[in-house]
Legacy VTK file of the C-alpha trace (Angstrom):
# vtk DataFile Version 3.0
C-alpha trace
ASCII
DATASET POLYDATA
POINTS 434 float
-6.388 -21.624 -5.651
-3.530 -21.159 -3.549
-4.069 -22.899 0.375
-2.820 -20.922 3.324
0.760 -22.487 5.321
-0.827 -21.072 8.490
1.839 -22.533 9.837
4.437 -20.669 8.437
3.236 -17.209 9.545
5.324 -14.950 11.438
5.114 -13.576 15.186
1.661 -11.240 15.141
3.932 -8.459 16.122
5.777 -7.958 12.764
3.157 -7.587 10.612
1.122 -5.643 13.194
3.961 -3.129 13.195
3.218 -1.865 10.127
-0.069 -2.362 9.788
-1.172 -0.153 12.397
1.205 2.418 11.454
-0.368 2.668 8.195
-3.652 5.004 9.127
-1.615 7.075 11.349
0.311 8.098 8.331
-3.010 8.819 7.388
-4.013 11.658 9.431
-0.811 13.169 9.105
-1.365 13.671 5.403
-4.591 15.330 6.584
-2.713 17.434 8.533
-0.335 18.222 6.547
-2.476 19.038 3.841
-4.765 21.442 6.296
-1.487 23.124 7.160
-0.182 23.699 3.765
-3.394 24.591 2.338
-3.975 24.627 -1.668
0.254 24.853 -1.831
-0.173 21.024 -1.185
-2.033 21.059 -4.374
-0.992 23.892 -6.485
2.153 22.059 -8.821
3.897 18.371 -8.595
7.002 20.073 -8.143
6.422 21.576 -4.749
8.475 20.316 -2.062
4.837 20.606 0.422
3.498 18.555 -2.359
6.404 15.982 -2.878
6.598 15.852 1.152
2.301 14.909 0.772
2.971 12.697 -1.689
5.809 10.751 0.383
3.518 10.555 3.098
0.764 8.799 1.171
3.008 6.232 -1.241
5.624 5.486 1.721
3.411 6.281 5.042
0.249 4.812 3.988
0.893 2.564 1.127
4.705 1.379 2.360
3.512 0.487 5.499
0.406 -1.320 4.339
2.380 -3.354 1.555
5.316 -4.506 3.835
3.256 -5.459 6.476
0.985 -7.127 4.484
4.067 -9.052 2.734
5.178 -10.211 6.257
1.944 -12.438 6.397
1.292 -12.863 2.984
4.683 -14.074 1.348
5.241 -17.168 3.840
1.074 -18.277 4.226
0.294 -17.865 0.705
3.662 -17.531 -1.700
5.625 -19.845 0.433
8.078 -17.592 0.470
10.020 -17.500 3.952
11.511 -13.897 4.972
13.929 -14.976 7.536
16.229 -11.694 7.258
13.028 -9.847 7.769
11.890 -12.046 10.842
15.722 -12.120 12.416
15.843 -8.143 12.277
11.983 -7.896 14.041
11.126 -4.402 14.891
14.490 -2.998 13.516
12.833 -2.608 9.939
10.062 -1.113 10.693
11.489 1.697 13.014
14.284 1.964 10.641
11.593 2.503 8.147
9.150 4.813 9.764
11.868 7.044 11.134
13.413 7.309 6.979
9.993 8.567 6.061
9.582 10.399 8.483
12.849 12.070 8.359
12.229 12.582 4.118
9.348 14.354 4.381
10.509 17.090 7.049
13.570 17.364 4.931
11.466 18.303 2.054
9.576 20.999 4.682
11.997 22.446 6.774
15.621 20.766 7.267
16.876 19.529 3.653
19.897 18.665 5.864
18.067 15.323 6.820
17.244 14.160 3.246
20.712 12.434 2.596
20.589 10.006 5.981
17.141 9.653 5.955
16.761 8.860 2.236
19.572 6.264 3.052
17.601 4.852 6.142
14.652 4.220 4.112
16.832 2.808 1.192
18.005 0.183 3.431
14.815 -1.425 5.443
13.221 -1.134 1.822
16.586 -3.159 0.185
15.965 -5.771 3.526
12.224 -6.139 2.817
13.042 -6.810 -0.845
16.618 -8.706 -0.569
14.537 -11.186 2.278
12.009 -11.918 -0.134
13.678 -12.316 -2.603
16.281 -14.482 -1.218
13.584 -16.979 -0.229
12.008 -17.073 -3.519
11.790 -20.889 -4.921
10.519 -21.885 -8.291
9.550 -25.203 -7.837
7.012 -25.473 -10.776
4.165 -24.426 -8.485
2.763 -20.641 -8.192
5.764 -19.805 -11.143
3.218 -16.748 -12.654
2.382 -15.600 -8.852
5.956 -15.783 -7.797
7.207 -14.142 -10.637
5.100 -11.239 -10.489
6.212 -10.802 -6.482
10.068 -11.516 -7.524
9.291 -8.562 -10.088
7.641 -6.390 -7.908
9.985 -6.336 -5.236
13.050 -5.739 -7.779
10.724 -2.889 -8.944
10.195 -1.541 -5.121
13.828 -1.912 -4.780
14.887 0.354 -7.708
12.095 2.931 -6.956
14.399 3.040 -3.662
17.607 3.860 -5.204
16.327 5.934 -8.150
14.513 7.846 -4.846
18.395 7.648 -3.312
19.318 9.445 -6.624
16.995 12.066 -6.514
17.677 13.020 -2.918
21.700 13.051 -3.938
20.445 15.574 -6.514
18.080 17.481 -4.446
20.935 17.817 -1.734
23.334 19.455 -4.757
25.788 16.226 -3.653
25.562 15.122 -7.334
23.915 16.805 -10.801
21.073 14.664 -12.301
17.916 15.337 -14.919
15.597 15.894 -11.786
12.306 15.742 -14.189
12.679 13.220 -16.045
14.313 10.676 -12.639
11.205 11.844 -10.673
9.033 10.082 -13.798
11.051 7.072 -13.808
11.043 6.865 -9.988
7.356 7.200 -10.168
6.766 4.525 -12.455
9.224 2.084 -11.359
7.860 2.147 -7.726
4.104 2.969 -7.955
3.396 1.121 -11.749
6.620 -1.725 -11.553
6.122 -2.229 -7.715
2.761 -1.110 -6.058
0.419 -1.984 -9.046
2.186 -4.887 -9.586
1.729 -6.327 -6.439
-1.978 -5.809 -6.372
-2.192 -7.906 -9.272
-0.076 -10.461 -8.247
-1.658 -10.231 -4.312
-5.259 -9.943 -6.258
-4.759 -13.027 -8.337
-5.274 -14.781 -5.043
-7.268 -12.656 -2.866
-9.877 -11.593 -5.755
-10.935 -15.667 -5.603
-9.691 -16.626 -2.036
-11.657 -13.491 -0.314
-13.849 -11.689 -2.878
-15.239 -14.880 -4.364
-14.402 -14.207 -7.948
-13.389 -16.891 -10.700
-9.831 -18.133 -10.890
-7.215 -16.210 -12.557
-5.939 -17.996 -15.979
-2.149 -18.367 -15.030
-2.120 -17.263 -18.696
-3.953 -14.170 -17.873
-1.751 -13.202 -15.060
1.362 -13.699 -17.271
0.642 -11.795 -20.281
-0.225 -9.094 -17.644
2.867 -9.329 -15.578
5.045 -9.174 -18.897
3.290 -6.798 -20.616
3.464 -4.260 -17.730
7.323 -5.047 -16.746
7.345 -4.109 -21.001
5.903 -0.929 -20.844
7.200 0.287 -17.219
10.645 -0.661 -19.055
10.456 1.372 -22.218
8.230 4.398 -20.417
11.180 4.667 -18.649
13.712 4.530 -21.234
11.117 6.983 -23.347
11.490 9.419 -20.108
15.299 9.005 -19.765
16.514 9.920 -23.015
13.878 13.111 -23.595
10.836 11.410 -25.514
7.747 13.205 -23.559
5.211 11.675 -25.581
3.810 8.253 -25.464
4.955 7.135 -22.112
2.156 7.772 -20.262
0.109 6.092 -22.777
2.726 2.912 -22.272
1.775 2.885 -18.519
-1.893 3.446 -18.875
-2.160 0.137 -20.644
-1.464 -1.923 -17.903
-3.157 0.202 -15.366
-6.336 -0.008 -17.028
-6.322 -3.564 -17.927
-6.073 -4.182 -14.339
-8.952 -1.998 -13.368
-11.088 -3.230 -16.009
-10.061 -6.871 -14.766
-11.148 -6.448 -11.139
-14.489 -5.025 -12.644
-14.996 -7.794 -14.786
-13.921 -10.693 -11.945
-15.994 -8.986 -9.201
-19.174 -8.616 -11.576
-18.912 -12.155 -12.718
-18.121 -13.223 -8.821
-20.079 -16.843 -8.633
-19.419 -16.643 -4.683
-19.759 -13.278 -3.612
-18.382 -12.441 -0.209
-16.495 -9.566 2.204
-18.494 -6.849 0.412
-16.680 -4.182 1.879
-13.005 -5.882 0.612
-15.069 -5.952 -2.516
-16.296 -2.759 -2.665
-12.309 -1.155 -1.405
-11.757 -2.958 -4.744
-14.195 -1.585 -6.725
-13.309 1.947 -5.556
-9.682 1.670 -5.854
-10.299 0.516 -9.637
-13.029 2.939 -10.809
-10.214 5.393 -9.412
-7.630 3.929 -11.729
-9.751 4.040 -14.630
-10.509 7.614 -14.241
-6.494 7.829 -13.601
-5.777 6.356 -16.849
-8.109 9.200 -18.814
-7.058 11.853 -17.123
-3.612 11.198 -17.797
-4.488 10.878 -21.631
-6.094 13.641 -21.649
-3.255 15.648 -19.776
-1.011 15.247 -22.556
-3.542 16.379 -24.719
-4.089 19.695 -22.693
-0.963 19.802 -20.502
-2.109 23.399 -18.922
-5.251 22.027 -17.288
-5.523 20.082 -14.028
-5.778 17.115 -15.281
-2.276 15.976 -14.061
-2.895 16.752 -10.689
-6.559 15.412 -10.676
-5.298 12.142 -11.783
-2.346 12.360 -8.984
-4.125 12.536 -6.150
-6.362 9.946 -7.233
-3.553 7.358 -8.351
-1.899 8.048 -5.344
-4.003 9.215 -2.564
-7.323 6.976 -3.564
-6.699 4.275 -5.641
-4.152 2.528 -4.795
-4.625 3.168 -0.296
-8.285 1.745 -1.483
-6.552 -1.509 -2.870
-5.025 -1.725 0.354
-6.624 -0.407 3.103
-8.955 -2.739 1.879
-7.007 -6.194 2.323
-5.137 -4.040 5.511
-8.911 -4.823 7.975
-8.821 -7.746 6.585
-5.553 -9.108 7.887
-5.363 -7.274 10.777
-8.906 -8.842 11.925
-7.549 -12.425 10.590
-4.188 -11.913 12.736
-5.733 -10.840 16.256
-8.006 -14.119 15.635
-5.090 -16.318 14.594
-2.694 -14.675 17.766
-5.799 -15.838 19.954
-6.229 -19.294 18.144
-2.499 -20.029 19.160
-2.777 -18.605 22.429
-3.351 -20.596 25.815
-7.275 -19.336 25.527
-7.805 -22.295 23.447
-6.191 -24.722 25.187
-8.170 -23.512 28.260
-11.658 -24.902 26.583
-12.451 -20.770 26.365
-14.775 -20.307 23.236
-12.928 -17.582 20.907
-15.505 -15.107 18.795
-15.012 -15.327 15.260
-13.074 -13.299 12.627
-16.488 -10.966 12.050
-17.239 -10.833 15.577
-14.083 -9.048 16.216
-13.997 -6.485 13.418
-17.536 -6.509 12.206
-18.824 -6.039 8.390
-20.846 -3.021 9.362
-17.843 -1.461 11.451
-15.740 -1.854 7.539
-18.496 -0.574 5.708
-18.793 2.819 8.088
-14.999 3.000 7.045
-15.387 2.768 3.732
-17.952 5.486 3.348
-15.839 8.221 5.142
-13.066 7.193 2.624
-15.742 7.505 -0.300
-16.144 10.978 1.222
-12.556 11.733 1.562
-12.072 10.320 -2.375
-14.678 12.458 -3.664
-13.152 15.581 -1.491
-9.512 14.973 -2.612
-10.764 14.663 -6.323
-12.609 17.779 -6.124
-9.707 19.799 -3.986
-7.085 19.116 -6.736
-9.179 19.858 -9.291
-10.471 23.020 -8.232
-7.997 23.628 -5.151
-9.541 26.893 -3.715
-8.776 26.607 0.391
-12.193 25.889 1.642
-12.052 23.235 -0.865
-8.963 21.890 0.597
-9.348 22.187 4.351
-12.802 20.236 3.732
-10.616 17.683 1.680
-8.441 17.327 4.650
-10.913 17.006 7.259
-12.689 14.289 5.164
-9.043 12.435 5.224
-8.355 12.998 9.117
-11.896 11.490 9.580
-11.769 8.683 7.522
-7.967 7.636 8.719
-8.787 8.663 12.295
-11.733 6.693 12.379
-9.671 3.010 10.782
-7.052 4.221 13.824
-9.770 4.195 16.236
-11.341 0.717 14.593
-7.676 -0.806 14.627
-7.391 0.286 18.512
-10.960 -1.464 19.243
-10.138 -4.733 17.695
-6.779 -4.847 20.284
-9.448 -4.092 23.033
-11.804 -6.483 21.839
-9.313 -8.937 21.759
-7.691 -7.926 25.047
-11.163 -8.616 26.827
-11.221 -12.684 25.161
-7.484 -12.664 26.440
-8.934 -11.595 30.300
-11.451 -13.963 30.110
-9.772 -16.617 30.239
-8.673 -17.457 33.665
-5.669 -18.670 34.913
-4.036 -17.919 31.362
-1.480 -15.246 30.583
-2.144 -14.475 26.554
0.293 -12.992 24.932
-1.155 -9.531 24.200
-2.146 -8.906 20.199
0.931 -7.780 18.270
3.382 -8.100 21.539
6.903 -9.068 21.242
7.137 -12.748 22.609
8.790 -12.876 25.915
7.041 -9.513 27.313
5.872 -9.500 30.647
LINES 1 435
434 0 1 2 3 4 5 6 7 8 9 10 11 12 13 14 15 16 17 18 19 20 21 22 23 24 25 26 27 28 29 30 31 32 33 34 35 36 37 38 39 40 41 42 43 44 45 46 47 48 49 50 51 52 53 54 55 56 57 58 59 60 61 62 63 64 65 66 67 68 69 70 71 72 73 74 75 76 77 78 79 80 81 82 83 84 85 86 87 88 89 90 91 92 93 94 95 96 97 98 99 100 101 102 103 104 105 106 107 108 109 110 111 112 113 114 115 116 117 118 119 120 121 122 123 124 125 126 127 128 129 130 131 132 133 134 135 136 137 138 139 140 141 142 143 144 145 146 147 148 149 150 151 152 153 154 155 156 157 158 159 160 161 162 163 164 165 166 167 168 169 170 171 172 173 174 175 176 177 178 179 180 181 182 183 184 185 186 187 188 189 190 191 192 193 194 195 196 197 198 199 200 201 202 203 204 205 206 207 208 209 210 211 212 213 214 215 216 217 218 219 220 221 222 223 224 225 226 227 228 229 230 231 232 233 234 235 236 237 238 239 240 241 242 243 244 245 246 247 248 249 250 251 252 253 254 255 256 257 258 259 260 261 262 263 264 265 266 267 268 269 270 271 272 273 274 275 276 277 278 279 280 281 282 283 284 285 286 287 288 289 290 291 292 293 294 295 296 297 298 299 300 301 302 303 304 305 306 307 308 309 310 311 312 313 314 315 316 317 318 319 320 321 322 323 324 325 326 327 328 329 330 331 332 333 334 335 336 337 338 339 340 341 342 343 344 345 346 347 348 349 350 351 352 353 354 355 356 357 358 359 360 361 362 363 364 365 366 367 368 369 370 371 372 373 374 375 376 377 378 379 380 381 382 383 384 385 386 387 388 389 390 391 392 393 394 395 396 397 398 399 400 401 402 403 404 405 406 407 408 409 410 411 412 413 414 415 416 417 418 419 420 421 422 423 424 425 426 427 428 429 430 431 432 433
């Protein structure tokens, strides 16, 4: 099992950045799909349902998997990100402001696609270039760093393919829009965000979940076949070949879902049950993805397409991570404290559960069950009471994890106060603020 280099974590304040910006990106899908209504959901090629699904793979998910990188790449990996560290807040706002500025060019102003696709392309090359640039293979970890090395090539070209496509979309240059938008879809959410769930999960499924250890075997017939099938789906795609691909990337998909399944059924330590149960939710999710695609090709006039895209991208892969995201936020306010001048001031801290209680996660995860089962049935039968009870179910599930993120800052503001005499750094403040 890999031991944590607390040590080599970064400031509070970078991961936090993210992290708390994930949720919030959250309830603007839920708004976004109240205001659209069942447009959001009618065909993948609508610009309010490209704009929804930005918001959910590079609002929710983006923000959750780079933040989560910032803390997990040096502790765990040992994989220092000093261009992400030097730069600070820069990448983040850099980031946030490029989604934000793609998906109201797909709305209203197309004008802002070109710069903002741009914007994003670059905090996602730093995020990727950083860790990869601090990448070692000393013999130690190889399968786990691999897979990460892989992943972040794979985020990296989802970034410029996504570059490409908004070049197209803007008329600047002509491309095969259909068959890009496949290969930008697989590249980022099959070669990059699955990809790092596996990797991630072949140390947090043990570490956190209490699961057996991954065979380093296991992990690398996984990594290789999936880089193998991402790689000639996408080739399959690019030169016309519409069947077959899917069935390329289902492989992989499902043997990861069936994986977690098997590990967290099997778990001789069980423990987190709510990080256990974001698991199990994000790969039942993926399973029915995988059969729903099949059977797509097999009746490509039915809804299975869309059924199985909002619950690939809008359930089971924010599950993986929203998941791990309480989690490390809980396990950074307590480590920002732990560092602090509380400690050195004999002031007993709580622990990790006292500040973001098990019961607190599991409320959260039942209003995202909710908002799952809402989605699943929206898409598939996407009438508009259907879909404005979808979205509510998604504003109160993602309002609710903002409100819960908010509390645990509170809660840790009040240990901070309590200690007299001591000025604590606030959680997730810049060092050197007043």
């Amino acid at each position: 099992m890999a031991s944590l280099a607390l040590e080599r974590a970064p400031a509070a304040f970078l991961p936090l950045a993210h992290l708390r910006l994930a949720p919030a990106w959250g309830v603007l899908a839920a708004l976004l799909l109240w205001h659209q209504g069942p447009t959001a959901l009618a065909s993948r090629w609508s610009l309010a349902t490209v704009a929804l699904v930005h918001v959910f793979t590079l609002g929710v998910l983006g923000n959750a998997i780079f933040g989560s990188l910032l803390q997990f790449l040096p502790v765990v990996a040992g994989v220092q990100q000093r261009l992400a560290e030097r730069l600070g807040a820069i990448l983040p706002a850099f980031y946030n402001l490029g989604v934000l500025g793609l998906v109201c060019g797909f709305l209203h102003w197309p004008a802002l696609l070109a710069p903002s696709g741009l914007l994003l392309a670059l905090a996602i090359g730093g995020y990727s270039v950083s860790g990869l640039a601090g990448m070692r293979f000393d013999g130690r970890q190889t399968w786990l760093r691999i897979g990460l090395a892989v992943a972040l090539s794979g985020l990296l070209g989802a970034a410029l393919l996504g570059l490409l496509l908004v070049a197209g979309l803007s008329g600047l240059i002509p491309v095969p829009m259909a068959a890009l938008t496949d290969a930008h879809a697989a590249v980022g959410l099959v070669g990059g965000a699955l990809l790092l769930a596996g990797a991630v999960g072949s140390v947090v499924l043990p570490m956190f979940q209490g699961t057996a250890f991954v065979p380093d075997r296991w992990l690398a017939a996984w990594v290789l076949g999936l880089v193998g099938a991402v790689a000639v789906a996408v080739a399959l795609r690019v030169v016309g070949a519409n069947d077959g691909w899917a069935l390329l990337l289902a492989l992989p998909v499902a043997a990861f879902a069936v994986a977690v399944l098997v590990l967290q059924a099997r778990a001789p330590h069980r423990r987190n049950r709510t990080l256990v149960a974001f698991w199990r939710l994000g790969a039942c999710a993926l399973l029915a993805v995988t059969a729903l695609s099949l059977a797509a090709t097999r009746w490509p006039d039915s809804r299975c397409a869309m059924v199985a895209g909002v619950l690939g991208i809008a359930v089971a892969l924010p599950a993986l991570v929203l998941g791990m995201l309480l989690e490390i936020s809980a396990f950074l306010t307590w480590l920002d404290l732990q560092s602090s001048r509380v400690r050195s001031r004999g002031h007993r801290l709580p622990g990790i559960d006292s500040l973001l209680p098990e019961a607190r996660k599991l409320f959260l995860l039942r209003w995202h069950v909710l908002a799952a089962i809402a989605l699943a049935f929206a898409a598939a039968w996407p009438g508009s009471a259907a879909v404005r009870f979808a979205a509510l179910a998604l504003a109160a599930a993602y309002g609710l994890t903002c409100l819960e993120l908010l509390g645990l800052w509170q809660r840790a503001r009040r240990v901070a106060v309590a200690a007299p005499l001591a000025r604590v750094p606030l959680v997730g403040e810049p060092p050197g603020a007043p």
